[in-house]
C-alpha positions as CSV (number, residue, x, y, z in Angstrom):
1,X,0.0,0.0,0.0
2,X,1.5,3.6,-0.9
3,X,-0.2,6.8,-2.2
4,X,1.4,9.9,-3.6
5,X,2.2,13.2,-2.3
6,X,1.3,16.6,-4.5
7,X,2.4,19.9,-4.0
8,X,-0.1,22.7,-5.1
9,X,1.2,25.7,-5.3
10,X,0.0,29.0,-7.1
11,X,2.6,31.2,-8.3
12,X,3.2,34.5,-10.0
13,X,5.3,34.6,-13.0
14,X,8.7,35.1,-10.9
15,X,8.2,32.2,-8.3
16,X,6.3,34.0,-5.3
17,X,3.4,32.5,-3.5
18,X,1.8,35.8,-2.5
19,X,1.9,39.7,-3.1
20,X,1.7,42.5,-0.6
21,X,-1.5,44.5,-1.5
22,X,-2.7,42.1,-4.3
23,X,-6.2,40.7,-3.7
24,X,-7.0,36.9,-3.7
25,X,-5.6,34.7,-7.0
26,X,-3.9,38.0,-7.8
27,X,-7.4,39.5,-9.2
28,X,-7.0,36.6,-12.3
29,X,-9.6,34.0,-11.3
30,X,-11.6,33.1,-13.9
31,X,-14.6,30.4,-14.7
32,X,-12.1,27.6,-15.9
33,X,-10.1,28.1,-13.0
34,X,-12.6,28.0,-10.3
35,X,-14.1,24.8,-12.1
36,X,-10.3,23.5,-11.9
37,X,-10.2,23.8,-8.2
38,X,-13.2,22.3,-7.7
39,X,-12.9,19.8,-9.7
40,X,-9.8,19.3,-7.9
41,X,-10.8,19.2,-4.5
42,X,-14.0,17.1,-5.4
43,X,-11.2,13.7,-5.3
44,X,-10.9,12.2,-2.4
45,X,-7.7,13.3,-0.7
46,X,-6.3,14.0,2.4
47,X,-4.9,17.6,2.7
48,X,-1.9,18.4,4.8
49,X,-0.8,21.9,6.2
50,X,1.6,23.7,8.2
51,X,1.0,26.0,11.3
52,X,0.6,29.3,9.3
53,X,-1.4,28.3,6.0
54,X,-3.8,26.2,8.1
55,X,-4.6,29.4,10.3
56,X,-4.8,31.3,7.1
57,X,-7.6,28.4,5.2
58,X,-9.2,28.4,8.5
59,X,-10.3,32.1,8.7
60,X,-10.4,31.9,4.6
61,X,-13.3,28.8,4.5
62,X,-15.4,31.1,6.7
63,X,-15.1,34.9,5.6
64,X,-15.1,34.0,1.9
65,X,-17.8,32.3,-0.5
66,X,-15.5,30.1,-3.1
67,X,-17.0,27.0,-4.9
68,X,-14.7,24.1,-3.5
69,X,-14.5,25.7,0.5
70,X,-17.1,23.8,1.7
71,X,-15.6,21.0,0.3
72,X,-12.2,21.6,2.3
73,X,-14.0,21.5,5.2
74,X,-15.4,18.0,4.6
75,X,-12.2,16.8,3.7
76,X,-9.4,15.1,6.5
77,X,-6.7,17.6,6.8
78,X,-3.5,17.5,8.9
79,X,-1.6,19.8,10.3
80,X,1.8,19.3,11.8
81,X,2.6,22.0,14.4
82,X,4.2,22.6,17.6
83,X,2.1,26.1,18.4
84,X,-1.4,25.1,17.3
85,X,-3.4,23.5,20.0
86,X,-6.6,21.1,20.1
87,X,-9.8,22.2,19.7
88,X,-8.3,23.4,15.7
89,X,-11.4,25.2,15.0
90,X,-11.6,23.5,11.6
91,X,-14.1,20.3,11.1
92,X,-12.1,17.0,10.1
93,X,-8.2,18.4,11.2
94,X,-6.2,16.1,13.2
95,X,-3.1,18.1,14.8
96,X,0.8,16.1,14.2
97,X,3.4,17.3,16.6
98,X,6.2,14.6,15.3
99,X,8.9,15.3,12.4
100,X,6.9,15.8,9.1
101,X,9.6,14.2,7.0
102,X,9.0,11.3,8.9
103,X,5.4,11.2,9.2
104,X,4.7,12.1,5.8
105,X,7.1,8.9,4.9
106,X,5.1,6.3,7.4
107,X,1.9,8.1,5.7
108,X,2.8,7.6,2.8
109,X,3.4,3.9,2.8
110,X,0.3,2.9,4.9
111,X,-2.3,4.6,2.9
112,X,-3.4,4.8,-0.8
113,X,-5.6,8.0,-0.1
114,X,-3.9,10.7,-2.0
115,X,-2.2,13.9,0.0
116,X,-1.8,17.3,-1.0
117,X,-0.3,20.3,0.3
118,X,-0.9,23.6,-0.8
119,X,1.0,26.8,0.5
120,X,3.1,25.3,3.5
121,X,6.5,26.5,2.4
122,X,8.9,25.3,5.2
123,X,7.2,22.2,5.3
124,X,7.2,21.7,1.1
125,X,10.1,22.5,1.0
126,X,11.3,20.1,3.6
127,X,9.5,17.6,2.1
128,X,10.7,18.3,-1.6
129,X,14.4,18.0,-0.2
130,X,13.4,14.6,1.4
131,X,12.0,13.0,-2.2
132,X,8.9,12.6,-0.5
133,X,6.8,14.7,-3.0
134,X,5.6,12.9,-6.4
135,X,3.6,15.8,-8.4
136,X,4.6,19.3,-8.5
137,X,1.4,21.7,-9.2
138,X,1.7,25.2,-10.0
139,X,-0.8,27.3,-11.2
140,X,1.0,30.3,-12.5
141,X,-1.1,33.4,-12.4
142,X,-0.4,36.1,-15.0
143,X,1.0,38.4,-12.5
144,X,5.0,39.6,-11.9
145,X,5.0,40.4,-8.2
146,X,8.6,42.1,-8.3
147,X,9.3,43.7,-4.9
148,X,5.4,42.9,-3.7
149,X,5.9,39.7,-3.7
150,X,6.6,36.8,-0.6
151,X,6.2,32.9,0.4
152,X,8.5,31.7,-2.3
153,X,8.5,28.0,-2.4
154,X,11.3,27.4,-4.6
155,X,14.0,30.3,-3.7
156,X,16.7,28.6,-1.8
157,X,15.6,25.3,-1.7
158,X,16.6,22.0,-3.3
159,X,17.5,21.5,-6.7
160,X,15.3,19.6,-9.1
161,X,14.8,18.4,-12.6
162,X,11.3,18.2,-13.8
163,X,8.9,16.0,-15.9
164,X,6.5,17.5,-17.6
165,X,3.1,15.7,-17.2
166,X,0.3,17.9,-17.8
167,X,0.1,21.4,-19.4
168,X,-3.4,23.2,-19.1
169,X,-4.0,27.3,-19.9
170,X,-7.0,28.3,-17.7
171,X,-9.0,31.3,-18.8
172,X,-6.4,31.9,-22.0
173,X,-3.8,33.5,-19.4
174,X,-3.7,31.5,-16.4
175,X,-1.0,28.0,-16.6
176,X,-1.6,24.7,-14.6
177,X,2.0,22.6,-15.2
178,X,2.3,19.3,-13.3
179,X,5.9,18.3,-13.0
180,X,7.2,15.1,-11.7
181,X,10.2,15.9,-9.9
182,X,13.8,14.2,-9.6
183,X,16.2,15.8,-6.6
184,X,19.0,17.4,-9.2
185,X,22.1,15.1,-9.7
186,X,25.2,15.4,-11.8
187,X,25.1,16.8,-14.9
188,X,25.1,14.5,-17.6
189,X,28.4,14.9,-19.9
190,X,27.5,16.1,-23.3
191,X,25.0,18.0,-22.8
192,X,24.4,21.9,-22.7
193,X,26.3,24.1,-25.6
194,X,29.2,23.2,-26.8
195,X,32.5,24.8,-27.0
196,X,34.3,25.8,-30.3
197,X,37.2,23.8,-31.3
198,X,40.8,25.3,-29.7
199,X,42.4,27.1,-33.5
């Protein structure tokens, strides 16, 4: 028994996660992209979270009206955290205070439930070090954040080279890529351009 892990992340062109000042989806959601996500989070899945994006889905589910909230709140969702306490104050959340690399590893192999994360950066990007993520997801919105932006998943973290599984445009502007991802290695001899021949 074994299940895969996916990253979902939205993005703006230039990698960040979020923009000071910039509204919701960056103030680009559209109908093919708000049928996407609940199309997405109609599968059954368990969702997984760290301290700070849980807090911030938490207060989101209940001040906002989206199409697929109501189905995060029927969904099992952890959160590993050592600040959060129980009651969570979100239906169907269990709270994980052990290592998340490790947990999401035992998880992994004792369940055939899909898991997604989405947002979570310290905790992707632990994970993503660890090889423990299958699917990469990013939604890039068609939006450069410059100095507005924050919560960049990627910047500084591990290296990677990429499959490219699925390629959707939402909305004509909006880009879902699915990656597969494979911790960078050596490089391969050969490749890359070549140099002219020593006259």
């Amino acid at each position: 028994m074994s299940t895969t892990f996916t990253v979902d992340f939205f993005s703006t062109l230039d990698g960040y996660g979020m923009a000071h000042g910039w509204p919701g989806y960056w103030g680009k959601e559209g109908p093919e992209l708000l049928d996407e996500l609940a199309g997405k989070f109609a599968q059954d899945q368990v969702l997984v979270f760290g301290a700070t994006t849980f807090r911030e889905f938490r207060e989101f589910v209940v001040e906002y009206d989206e199409p697929y909230y109501e189905r995060l709140n029927e969904l099992p969702k952890l959160v590993f955290s050592s600040t959060l306490e129980e009651p969570l104050g979100w239906r169907n959340s269990t709270l994980l205070t052990e290592d998340a690399v490790a947990a999401v590893e035992r998880l992994k192999a004792t369940t055939d439930v899909p898991m997604r994360s989405h947002g979570s950066i310290a905790l992707n990007r632990a994970l993503l070090a660890a090889g423990l993520v299958d699917r990469i997801e990013v939604t890039v919105f068609p939006v450069i954040a410059g100095r507005a932006g924050d919560a960049a998943l990627f910047h500084g973290g591990a290296e990677f080279d990429l499959d490219l599984v699925e390629s959707t445009v939402l909305d004509g502007r909006t880009h879902k890529l699915v990656y597969i991802p494979h911790l960078h290695g050596e490089v391969p001899e050969g490749v890359g351009p070549k140099r002219r021949d020593a006259k």
